[in-house]
Steps between C-alpha positions, in 0.01 A plus 500: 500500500133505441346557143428892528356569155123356409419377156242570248440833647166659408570853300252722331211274424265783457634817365435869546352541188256234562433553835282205656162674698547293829209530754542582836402250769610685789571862620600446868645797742813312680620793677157686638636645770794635306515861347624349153227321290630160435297216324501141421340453191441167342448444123328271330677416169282311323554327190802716481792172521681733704813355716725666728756444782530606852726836483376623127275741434201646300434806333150656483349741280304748625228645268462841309771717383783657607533915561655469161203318335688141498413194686649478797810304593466164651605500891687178617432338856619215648290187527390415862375147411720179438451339186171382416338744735414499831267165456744356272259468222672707234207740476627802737753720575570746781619847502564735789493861436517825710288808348756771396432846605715800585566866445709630265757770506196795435306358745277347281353121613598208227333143474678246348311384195545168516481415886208734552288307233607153645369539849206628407370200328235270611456187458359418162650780298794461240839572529776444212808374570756338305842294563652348726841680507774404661779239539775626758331519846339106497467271741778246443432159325631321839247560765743409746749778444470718792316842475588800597182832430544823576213723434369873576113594409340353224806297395411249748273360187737279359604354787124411615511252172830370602361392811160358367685319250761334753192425752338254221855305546565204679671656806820252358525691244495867670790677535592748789296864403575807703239795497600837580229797458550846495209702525452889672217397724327143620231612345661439205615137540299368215433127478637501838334229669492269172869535447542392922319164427733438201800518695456266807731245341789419726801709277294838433429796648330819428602819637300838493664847468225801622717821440260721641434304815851251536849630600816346398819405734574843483155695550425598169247383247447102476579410102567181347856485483508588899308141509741289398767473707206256705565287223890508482488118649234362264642639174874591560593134375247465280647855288823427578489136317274708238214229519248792569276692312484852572203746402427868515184623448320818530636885576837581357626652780486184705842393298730646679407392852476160385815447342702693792371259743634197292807662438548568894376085557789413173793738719391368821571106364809631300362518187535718183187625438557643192626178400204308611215735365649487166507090510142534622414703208677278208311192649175699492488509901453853534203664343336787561150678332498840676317834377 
């Protein structure tokens, strides 16, 4: 079986209590015609030696205090960039960050601190961040072990650095990579036609699911897991000799309906699927980074 497990993992190279002040290179709307304010925002880092993987993340800092006169709490997102940055220079990294707002129980409208501050930056002003964090949800050290993402909203950011890091591969060295994106309207299908041009290699595929404008085999909503059965004959084998990777990224909720439409493509070969799933988890197969 292919090596799963990369080496000399980068892990907190700058820390929260030294925060590095990263400037911001970029600021860019991906999703303008969507309700949600989503941004792409490329840092520059500088002098700062930092080093990260495809499926880490980094925690930011936002300035000023807290209600209870404290700094505030660094806020973790998920890198969007393969290692090195975009450019493969070492001197960027990408983030990809929706603006929190909602209304509370009394009615009241709330901003989230830290995602409200980020996507309101502009290029040339500072940002600190610290880290990278994060060892269980990397690509694996052997390229060519197939691939199989599974994202909702924002959590397609990992996978967009999975994908730019494969692409700089000799396509010999690529293995299979199945997309499948979850998002409530097409509006929201961020990265969309980026993440179509990385997956024209014979072996992938990337599949959309709209919820709000799809319906499934049985009428109702389009999610992720009603997706997959189209890929039953690409990846049955593939989980069923465990020489697959599988991720989960994104929206709790999207659990369930992912793992009952493996379970239905395990009982429909003969398989055990508890059996299978827990294999897939000891051998670091199965991992998931929901919220």
């Amino acid at each position: 079986m292919s090596s799963l497990v990369p080496t000399a993992i980068p892990l907190n190279m700058i820390k929260p209590s030294v925060p590095y002040e990263a400037t911001v290179l970029a600021n860019i709307d991906i999703a303008p015609d969507c309700p949600d304010d989503v941004r792409h925002i490329d840092l520059d880092l500088g002098d700062s030696g930092l080093k990260y993987m495809e499926g880490q993340s980094i925690g930011i800092i936002a300035p000023g205090l807290d209600a209870a006169g404290k700094p505030h709490r660094l806020r973790l997102y998920s890198i969007a960039s393969p290692r090195g940055g975009d450019a493969g220079d070492d001197k960027t990294i990408g983030l990809c960050i929706k603006r929190t707002i909602y209304t509370d129980d009394a009615g009241n409208e709330v901003r989230g601190v830290c995602s409200n501050h980020t996507n309101d930056l502009a290029p040339g002003d500072k940002v600190k961040i610290c880290g990278p964090i994060g060892k269980h949800f990397l690509m694996p050290a052997d390229a060519t072990t197939p691939m199989l993402m599974i994202a909702t909203g924002t959590g397609i950011a990992p996978f967009r650095g999975f994908l730019r890091q494969r692409a700089r591969l000799p396509k010999d060295q690529r293995g299979p990579a199945f997309l499948v994106f979850g998002v409530r309207h097409s509006s929201a299908l961020l990265y969309d036609q980026e993440l179509r041009e990385l997956l024209t290699d014979d072996g992938c595929a990337y599949l959309t699911a709209v919820s709000a404008e799809q319906k499934n085999a049985a009428g109702g909503r389009m999610y992720v897991g009603d997706r997959l059965p189209e890929l039953q004959d690409a990846i049955w084998q593939l989980l069923a000799e465990r020489n697959i990777m599988v991720y989960q990224c994104g929206l709790k909720g999207m659990e369930q309906g992912v793992e009952a439409s493996i379970q239905a493509m395990a009982e429909h070969h003969g398989w055990d699927w508890a059996e299978l799933r827990a294999a897939l988890v000891a051998e670091k197969r199965w991992l998931v980074d929901t919220y």
